[in-house]
N, C-alpha and C positions, 0 to 999 in steps of 0.2 A: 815764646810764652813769657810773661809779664808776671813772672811767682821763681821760688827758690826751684830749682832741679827742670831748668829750661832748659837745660841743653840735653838732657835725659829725655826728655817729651817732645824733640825737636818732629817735624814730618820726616825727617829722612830716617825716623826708626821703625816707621810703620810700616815701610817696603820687605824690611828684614823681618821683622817679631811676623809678618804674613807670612814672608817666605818660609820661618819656621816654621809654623802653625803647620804648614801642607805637610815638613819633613817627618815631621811628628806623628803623621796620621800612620804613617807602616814599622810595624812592629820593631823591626832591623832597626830604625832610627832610633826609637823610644828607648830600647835597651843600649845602647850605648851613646847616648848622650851626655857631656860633660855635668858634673855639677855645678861649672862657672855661666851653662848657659842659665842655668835655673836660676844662678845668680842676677844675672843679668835683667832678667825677669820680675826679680822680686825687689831690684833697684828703682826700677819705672815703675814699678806699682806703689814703691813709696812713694818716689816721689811724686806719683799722680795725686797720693792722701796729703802733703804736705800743702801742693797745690790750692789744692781743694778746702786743707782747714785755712790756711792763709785769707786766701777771698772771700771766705766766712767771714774770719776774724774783723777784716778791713773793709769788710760792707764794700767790695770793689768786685767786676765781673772778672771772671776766668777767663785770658786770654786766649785766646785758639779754643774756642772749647768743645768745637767740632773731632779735633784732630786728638784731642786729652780722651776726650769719651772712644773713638774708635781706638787708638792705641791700648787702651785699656781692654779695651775687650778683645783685640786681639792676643793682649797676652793672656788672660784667661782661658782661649780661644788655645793657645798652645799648651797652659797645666793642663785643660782639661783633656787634650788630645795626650799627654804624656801620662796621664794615670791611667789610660787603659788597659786590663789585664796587665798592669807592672809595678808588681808590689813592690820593687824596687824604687823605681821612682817615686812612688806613693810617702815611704818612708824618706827619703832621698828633701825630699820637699816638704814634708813634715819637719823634719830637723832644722830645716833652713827657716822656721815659721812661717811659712805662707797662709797657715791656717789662721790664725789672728790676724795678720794685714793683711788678710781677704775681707773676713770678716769685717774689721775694720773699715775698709774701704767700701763695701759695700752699703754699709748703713750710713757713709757720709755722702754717696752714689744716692742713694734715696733719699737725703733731704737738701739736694741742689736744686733751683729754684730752676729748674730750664723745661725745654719743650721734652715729654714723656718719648717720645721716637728718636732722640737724642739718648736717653739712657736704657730703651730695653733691650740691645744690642750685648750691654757690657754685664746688667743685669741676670741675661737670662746666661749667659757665659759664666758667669762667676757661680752661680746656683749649680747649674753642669760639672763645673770643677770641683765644689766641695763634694755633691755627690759620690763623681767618679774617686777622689782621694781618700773616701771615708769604706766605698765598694770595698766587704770582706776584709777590711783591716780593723781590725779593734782597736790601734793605738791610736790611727787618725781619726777613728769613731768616737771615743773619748775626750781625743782633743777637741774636735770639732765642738759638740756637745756642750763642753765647757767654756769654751766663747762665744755659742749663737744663742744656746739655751736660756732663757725661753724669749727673746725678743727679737730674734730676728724670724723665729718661727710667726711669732704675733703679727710682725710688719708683713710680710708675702705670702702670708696665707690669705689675706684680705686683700690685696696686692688687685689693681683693673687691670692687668693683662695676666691672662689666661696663664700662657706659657711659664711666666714666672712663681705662677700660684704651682703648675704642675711641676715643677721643679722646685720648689720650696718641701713638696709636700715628698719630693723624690729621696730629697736629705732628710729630713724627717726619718721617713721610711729605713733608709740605710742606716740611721743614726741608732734607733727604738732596739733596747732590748731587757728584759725583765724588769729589770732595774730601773732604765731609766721611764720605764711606763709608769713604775707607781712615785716618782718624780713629779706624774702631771696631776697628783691625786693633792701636791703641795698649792695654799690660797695662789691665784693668781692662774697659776699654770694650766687649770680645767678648763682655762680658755683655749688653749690651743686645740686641745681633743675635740672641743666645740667648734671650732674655725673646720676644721678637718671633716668633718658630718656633714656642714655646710657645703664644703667645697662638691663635697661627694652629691650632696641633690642639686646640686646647680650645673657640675658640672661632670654627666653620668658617663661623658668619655675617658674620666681620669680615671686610669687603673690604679695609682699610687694613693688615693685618698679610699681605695675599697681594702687595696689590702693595708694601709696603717689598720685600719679596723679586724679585718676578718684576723689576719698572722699577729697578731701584738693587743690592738685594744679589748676586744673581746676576751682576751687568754686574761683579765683581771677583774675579778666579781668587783670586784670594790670600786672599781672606775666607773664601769657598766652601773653602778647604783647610782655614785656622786653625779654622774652627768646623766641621766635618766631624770632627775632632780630638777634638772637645772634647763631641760628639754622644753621646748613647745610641742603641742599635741602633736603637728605636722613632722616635729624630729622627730618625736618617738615614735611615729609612723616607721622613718627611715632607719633606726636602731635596729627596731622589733625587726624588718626588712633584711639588713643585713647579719644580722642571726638567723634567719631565717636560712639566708643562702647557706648560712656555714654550717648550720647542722643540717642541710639537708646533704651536705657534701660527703655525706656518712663515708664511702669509701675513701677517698682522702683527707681524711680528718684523723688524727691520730689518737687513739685512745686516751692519751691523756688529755686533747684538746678537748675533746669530748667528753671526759669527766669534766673540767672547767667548765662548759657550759651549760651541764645538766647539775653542774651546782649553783647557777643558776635559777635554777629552777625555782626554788622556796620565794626569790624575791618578785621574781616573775608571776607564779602563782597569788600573790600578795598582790600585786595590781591588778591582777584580771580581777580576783574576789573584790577591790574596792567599787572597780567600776563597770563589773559587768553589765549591769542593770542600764547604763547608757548607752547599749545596743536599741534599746527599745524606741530611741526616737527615729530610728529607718522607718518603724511602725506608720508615724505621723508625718515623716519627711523623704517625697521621693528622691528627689535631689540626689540627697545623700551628704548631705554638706556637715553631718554633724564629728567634727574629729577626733572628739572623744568616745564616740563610737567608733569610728575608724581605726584607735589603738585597742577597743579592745576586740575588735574583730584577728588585728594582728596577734596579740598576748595568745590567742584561741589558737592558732597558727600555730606558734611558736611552741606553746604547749603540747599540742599536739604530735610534732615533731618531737620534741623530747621525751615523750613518755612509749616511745615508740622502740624507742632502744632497749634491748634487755639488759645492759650493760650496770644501770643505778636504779633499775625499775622500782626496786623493793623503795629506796629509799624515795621516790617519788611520789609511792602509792599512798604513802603516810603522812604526804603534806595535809596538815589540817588544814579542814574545808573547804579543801576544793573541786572534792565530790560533790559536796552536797552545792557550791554554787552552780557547778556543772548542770546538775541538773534539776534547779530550783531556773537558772535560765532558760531550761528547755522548756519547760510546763510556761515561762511566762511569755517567752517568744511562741511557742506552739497556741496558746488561748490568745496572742495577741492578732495572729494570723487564722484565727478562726472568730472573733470579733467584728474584722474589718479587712477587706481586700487589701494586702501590700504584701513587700517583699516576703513575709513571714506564712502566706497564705500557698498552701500546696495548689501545684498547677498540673494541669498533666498536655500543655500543647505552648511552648513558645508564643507570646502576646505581645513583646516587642523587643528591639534589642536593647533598650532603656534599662529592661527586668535582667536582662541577662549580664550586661556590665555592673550589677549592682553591689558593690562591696558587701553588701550582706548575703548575698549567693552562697550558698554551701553553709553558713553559719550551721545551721541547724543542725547539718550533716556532721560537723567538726566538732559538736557537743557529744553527739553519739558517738564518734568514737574517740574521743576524749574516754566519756565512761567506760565506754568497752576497754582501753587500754589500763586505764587505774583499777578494772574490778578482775584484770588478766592474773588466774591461779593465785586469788588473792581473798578470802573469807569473807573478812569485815566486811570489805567492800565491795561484795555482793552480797551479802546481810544489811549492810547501807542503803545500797539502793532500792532492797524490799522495803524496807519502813519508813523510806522516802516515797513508794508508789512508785516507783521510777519505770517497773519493767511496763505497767498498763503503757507508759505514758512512748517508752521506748517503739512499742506493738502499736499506737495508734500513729507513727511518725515510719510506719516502714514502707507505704506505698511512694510509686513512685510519682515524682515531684522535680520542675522543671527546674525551680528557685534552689535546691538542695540536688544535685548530681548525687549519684552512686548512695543514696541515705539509704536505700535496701539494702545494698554489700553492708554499707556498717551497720547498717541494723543489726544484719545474722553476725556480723562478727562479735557487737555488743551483748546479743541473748547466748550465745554460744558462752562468752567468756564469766557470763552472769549465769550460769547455769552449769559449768562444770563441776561436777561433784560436790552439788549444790542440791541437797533432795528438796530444802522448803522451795525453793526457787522454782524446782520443776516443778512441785505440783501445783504452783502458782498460776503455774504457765499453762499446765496439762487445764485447770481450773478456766485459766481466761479461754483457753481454747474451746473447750464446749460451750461456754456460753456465749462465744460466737459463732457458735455452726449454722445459726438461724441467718446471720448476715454475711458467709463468705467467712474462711478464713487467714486470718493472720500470718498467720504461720505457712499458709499455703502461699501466698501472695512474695512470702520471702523464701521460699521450695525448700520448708521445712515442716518438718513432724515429728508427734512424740509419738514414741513407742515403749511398751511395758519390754522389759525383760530380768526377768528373775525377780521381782517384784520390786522392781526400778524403773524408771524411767528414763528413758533416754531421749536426748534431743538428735537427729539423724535429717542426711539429707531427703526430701521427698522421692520416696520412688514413680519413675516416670505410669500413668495410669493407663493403660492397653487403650487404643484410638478405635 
């Protein structure tokens, strides 16, 4: 090779740095290997960056540079097989700085002017090795951090090969801890969290860019806001999405995750109420193309899941008005599908499977028990929903309906919880119920009935009537 540290790069080192690479793979080796091989190691990999800055510098090509690119990646090829499970080595190698001429090396690897299947060999090697070196170590965690932060994350998040993108995001991942998440909340850096969301819809095989989100991004309201901000509709689709998954993981979620998320809540709540009302163009579009409906089909989701928990109930029930958008949307999705045939129109028989993938399916059904959840052993807010009209509007939305699954169950869950030791409630109810005995009843329809006792009313389930 035609540069300073040729005889370091010569082909006859690539026989041996292989032959290591394999010794490296069995534990027995890993733990007693000298520090002069590591040495030797982090020799060629300068001199590989020296190489490299040189025929930068002199506008001249890199001699061999078939044999520089695979040498290289094989010694990465053996850090990375030496930091496995060996926090030994891990520090071992840390000391010796390999994490800065990694680093180094690698973003001068990324802007040589050569054929891309020339550098993803050494590429996706050196991503593997900071990985593994940073795996459960907080020193190398730090270190790392403080030389890739935030631009080598910027460069291979965006990265066209796959593999590299999922090992970018792998260190990331390793890297991420309380600290340094609200790090990405600094100008500049909420691009990376943004790269990360991307990776994740483009590419739904990577486990490393769901959990940077689910374990680390999500545990910061404040990031969750900045980059919610900064979303196109179709992201906050995938946001709303991945919140979705993690509070639905209620059994492994830990109580504190779980408060983090349902504090949440107020800002969450705050987007549904801005834009609920943009549900209503599924009304005029079967398609379904509209994506600002689409998030706020999600936000309903989301909501609903959270208020699901008894855990910050109280505090959720209080968010102002988003009872009353709850169900100021019900009454205008309910008249919008009694106006005109579409998603919003109760069915009682399957009419295509068009109607059934319809992202607005269930909407209806997720309003009502939205309210049932916020009006649970809770006064106001079922005093709310009286002088909103809410219970008629509940009672006329309980049969059953192809577009909306299970709206009966929530129906009775919603009047149950709007009527517990609730007396105006009942007799509201007791009231609607006679004057519909002329057309079938309501209350029967959801295999319920009031009954006086002691001169109360009670709401109870229907007793079955002798055949």
């Amino acid at each position: 090779m035609a540069a300073a540290g040729g005889a370091v790069l010569c082909p006859a080192r690539l026989e041996s740095v292989r032959a290591l690479s394999g010794l490296l793979r069995e534990a027995r080796r890993r733990e007693t290997a000298e520090e002069s091989v590591f040495g030797d190691l982090l020799e060629i990999l300068t001199s590989a960056s020296r190489a490299i800055e040189q025929s930068c510098r002199e506008s001249c090509g890199l001699g061999d540079v078939d044999t520089c690119l695979l040498l290289v990646a094989e010694c990465f090829r053996c850090l990375r097989n030496a930091c496995v499970e060996c926090a030994r080595n891990q520090h071992l190698l840390r000391n010796l700085g390999l994490i800065p001429t990694s680093v180094h090396l690698i973003k001068l690897l990324h802007g040589m002017q050569v054929e891309e299947e020339l550098l993803l060999p050494a590429l996706r090697c050196s991503l593997q090795f900071l990985g593994n070196i940073a795996a459960g170590n907080g020193d190398s965690q730090n270190s790392l951090w403080k030389c890739a932060f935030p631009d080598l994350f910027l460069t291979f998040l965006t990265y066209s090969d796959r593999k590299v993108v999922a090992y970018c995001c792998m260190v990331l991942f390793t890297c991420l801890d309380p600290e340094k998440v609200g790090e990405l909340l600094h100008p500049g850096n909420l691009a990376v969290a943004l790269h990360v969301l991307r990776v994740y819809r483009e590419q739904l095989e990577s486990e490393w860019s769901l959990l940077i989100f689910t374990d680390h991004l999500l545990q910061c309201p404040e990031l969750v806001k900045a980059l919610y901000a900064k979303l196109s509709n179709q992201e906050r689709v995938a946001l709303l999405e991945l919140m979705l998954a993690k509070v639905g993981e209620k059994s492994s979620v830990s109580s504190e995750e779980l408060e983090v998320l349902e504090s949440q809540a107020a800002f969450l709540a705050g987007c549904f109420q801005e834009q609920c009302g943009a549900v209503l163009s599924f009304a005029a579009a079967p398609q379904a193309q509209d994506e600002e409906a689409l998030v706020t089909v999600r936000l309903l989701d989301v909501l609903c899941e959270l208020t699901s928990s008894s855990g910050q109930l109280d505090r959720l029930q209080a968010l102002p008005g988003l009872l009353e958008a709850a169900v100021d949307t019900l009454r205008l999705t309910h008249l919008a599908g009694k106006q005109a045939v579409n998603v919003f129109t109760a069915t009682h028989a399957v009419t295509g499977q068009e109607e059934v993938s319809h992202p607005a399916v269930g909407f209806k059904s997720h309003l009502i028990r939205l309210i049932g959840n916020l009006c649970y052993k809770n006064k106001e807010n079922q005093d709310k929903v009286y002088e909103l009209d809410g219970i008629p509007l509940i009672l006329d939305n309980c049969s059953i309906d192809d577009n909306n699954p299970f709206v009966n169950q929530w129906a009775v869950f919603a009047i149950r919880n709007l009527t517990e030791q609730n007396e105006r409630n009942q007799e509201l109810l007791a009231g609607l119920e006679e004057q519909g005995l002329a057309e079938g009843s309501a209350l029967d329809s959801m295999g319920l009935e009031m009954e006086k006792q002691e001169g109360r009313l009670i709401l109870r389930s229907a007793r079955k009537k002798p055949s």
